[in-house]
N, C-alpha and C positions, 0 to 999 in steps of 0.2 A: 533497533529493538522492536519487538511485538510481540504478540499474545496469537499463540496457535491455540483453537478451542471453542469449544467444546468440544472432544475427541469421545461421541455415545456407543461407540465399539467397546472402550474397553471397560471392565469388569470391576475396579476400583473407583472411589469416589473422587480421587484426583482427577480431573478430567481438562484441564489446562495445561497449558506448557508456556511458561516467558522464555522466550529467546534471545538474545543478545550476538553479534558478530561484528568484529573488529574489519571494521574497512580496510584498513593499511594491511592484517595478516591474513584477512578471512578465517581465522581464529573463532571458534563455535563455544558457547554457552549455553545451558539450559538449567531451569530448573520445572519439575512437574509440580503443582500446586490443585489445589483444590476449590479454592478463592481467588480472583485477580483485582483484587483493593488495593489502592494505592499504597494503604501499609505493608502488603507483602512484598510489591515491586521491588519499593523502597530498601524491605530487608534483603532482596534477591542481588539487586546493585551496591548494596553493603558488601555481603559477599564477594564478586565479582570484583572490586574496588579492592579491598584486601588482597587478593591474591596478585590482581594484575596491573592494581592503578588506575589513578582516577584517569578518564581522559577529558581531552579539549570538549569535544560535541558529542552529542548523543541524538537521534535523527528516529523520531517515534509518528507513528500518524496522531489523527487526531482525539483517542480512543477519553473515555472520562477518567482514565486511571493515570495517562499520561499531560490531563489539562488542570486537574483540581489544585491549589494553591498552597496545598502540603507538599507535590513532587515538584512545584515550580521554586517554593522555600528551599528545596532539600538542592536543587541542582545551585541555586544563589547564593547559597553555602559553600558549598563545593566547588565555587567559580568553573561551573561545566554552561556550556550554551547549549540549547533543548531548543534545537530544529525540527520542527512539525512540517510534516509534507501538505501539498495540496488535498483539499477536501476529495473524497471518492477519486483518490489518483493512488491505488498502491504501486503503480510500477514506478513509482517516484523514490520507493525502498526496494529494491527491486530484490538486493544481495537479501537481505532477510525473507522475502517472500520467497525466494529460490532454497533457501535453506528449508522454509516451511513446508514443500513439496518433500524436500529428503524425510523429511520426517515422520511426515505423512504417510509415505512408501514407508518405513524402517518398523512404523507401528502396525500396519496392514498383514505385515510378515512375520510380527510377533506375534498377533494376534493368532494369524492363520497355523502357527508352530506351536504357539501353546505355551510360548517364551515369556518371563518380564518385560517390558517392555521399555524399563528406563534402562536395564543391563545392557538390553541391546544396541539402544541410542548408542551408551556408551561406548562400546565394541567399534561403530559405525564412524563416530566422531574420531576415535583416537585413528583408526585407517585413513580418515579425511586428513586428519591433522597431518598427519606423517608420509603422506604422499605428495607427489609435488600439483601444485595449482593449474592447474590451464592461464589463469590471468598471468599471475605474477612468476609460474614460473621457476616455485622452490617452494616448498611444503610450509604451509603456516604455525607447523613447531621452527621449524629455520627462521623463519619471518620476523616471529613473536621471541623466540627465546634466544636467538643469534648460535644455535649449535643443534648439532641434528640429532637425532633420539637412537635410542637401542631398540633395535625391534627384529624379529622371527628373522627376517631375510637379512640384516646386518649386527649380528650380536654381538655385543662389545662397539658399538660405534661410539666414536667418543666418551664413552662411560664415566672418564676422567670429569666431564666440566669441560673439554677444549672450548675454546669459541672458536667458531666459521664465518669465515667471511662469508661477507653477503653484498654484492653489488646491489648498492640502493638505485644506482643511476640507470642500472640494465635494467632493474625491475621497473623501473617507473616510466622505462621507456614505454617496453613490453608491455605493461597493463593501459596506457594511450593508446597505444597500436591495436592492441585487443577490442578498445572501447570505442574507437574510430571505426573498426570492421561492424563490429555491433550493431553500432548506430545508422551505419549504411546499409546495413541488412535490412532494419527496423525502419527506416524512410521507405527502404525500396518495396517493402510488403504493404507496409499500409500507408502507401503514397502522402508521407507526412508534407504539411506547406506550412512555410515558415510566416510566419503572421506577424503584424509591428504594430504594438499596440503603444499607446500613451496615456497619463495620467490624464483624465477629463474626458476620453473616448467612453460611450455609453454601446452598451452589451446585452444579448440575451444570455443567458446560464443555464447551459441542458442542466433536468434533473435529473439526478438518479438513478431512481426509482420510480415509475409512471405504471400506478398501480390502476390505474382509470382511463379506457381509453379515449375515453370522451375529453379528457380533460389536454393540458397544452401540455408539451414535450418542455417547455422553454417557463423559465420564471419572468416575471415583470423587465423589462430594460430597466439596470440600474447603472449607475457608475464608477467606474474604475479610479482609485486613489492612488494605487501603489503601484510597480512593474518592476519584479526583479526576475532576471532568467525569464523559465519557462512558466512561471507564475504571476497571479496579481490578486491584488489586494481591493474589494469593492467599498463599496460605502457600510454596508453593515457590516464591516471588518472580520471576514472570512477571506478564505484565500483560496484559489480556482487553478487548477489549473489550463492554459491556453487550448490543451484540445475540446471541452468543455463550453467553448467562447465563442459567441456570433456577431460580428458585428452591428449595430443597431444605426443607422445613419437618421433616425430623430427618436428623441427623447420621448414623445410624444406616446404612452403606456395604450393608448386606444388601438393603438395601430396594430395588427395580427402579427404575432411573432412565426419565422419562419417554420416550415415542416409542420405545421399547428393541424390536428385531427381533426377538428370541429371547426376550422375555417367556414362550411358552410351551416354548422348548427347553431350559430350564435350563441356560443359557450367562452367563457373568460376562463382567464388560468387555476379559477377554482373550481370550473365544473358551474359555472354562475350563468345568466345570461347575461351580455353586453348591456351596456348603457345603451337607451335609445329604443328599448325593446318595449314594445305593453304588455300587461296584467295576463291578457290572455293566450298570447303568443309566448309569456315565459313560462305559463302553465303546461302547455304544448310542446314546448320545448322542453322541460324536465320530465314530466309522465308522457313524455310520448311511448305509443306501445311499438316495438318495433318487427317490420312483417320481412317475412323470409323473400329474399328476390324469386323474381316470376322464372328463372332461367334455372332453379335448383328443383324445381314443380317434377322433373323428370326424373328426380333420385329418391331416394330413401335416406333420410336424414337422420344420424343415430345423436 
């Protein structure tokens, strides 16, 4: 599940979209809202629940609609488990973030036609639904409903209710196979390296967002508590995930964290000067004026 949104193209004050996609069908939900508060979510997955059942896990990042202690009551209730991905990791949801790109496009070309643009989702969804998957391989109305629909190119298919077989064992080959090719794609482009980390190894943490360039790419070295998969869990109980993570071989916080901008300006990871520094050299160091190189003397600089 996630929240596509702010959408300032379009014309109405609903301007969110909650998502929802069933891993096993690739089964698509939405609803457009105008608010994303944990009470609407709530009543979105009411919904949702109603028609289709509760299920086992629900897989959200870390957004405040999905951590506050109203929707962590609500799934404890519900005996659902609420897996949170790694912090600043969305390809960790990947199937929802791919779904958020359709949507994206589906409103771009409502907008540009002059269309509704929840009508059209809909239009858009029920074609998804009723065609067959690339993973899996049979349309996620087959998937999700165990019989195939009636539609424009097969009228009257099963209309009765039949049930259709559906080889669960093909499809789960199939979608491995599909996710193993994936994954060799995604090593081979961004020369992924398998890393092995352990509980008590200490870490730099790229950040973010490095709105400063003076300042350090890398948070303080802290250390690693938890190691599940491709994730870990630190000492102030967030969870990272591995491409994110530098080795630190001493603990020792004075020490320059790698790829560090200000290595030679005597800047700490707050944009601070280092310990060891004097009064007047950190004055120098924060209002220093900074002068154009002698090598740009020959251009016109806009």
């Amino acid at each position: 599940m996630d929240i596509l949104g702010p959408v300032h193209i379009l014309n109405t004050p609903n301007k969110f979209f909650i998502v929802i996609v069933d891993y096993n069908s690739h089964w698509t939900m939405f609803k457009q809202v105008q608010n994303i508060t944990t009470k609407v979510v709530i009543e979105f997955l009411k919904e949702c629940f109603c028609k289709e059942g509760i299920p086992t896990t629900i897989i959200t990042d870390n957004g405040v609609q999905f951590t506050s202690e109203e929707i962590r009551s609500f799934f404890k209730d519900l005996g659902i488990q609420h897996n949170k991905v790694a912090l600043y990791c969305p390809r960790a949801n990947g199937l929802v973030e791919r779904t958020n790109k359709l949507f994206k496009e589906c409103i771009q070309s409502a907008v540009r036609n002059g269309v509704v643009v929840e009508g059209l989702l809909r239009e858009k969804l029920w074609a998804f639904h009723t065609a067959p998957n690339l993973t899996t391989g049979i349309s996620p109305f087959l998937a999700l409903k165990g019989r195939n629909p009636s539609t424009k190119l097969v009228p009257g298919w099963l209309g009765g209710g039949e049930r259709a077989s559906v080889d669960q064992e093909m499809c789960k080959r199939k979608v491995c196979a599909n996710q193993s090719r994936y994954k060799s794609w995604y090593d081979h482009k961004y020369s992924t390296k398998s890393q092995t980390w352990k509980p008590g190894d200490w870490a730099w943490v790229k950040m973010p967002n490095r709105q400063i360039s003076t300042t350090s790419k890398f948070y303080d070295p802290i250390k690693i508590v938890v190691v599940r998969g491709n994730v870990v869990k630190t000492e102030d109980n967030r969870w990272w995930s591995m491409d994110r993570l530098v080795k630190c071989r001493d603990k020792d916080n004075d020490i320059p964290a790698p790829n560090r901008d200000q290595n030679s300006e005597g800047l700490n990871s707050q944009g601070l000067p280092c310990k060891g520094v004097s009064e007047e050299e950190e004055s120098v160091l924060v209002n220093r004026t900074r002068r154009v190189p002698k090598w740009h003397k020959d251009y016109v600089m806009h």
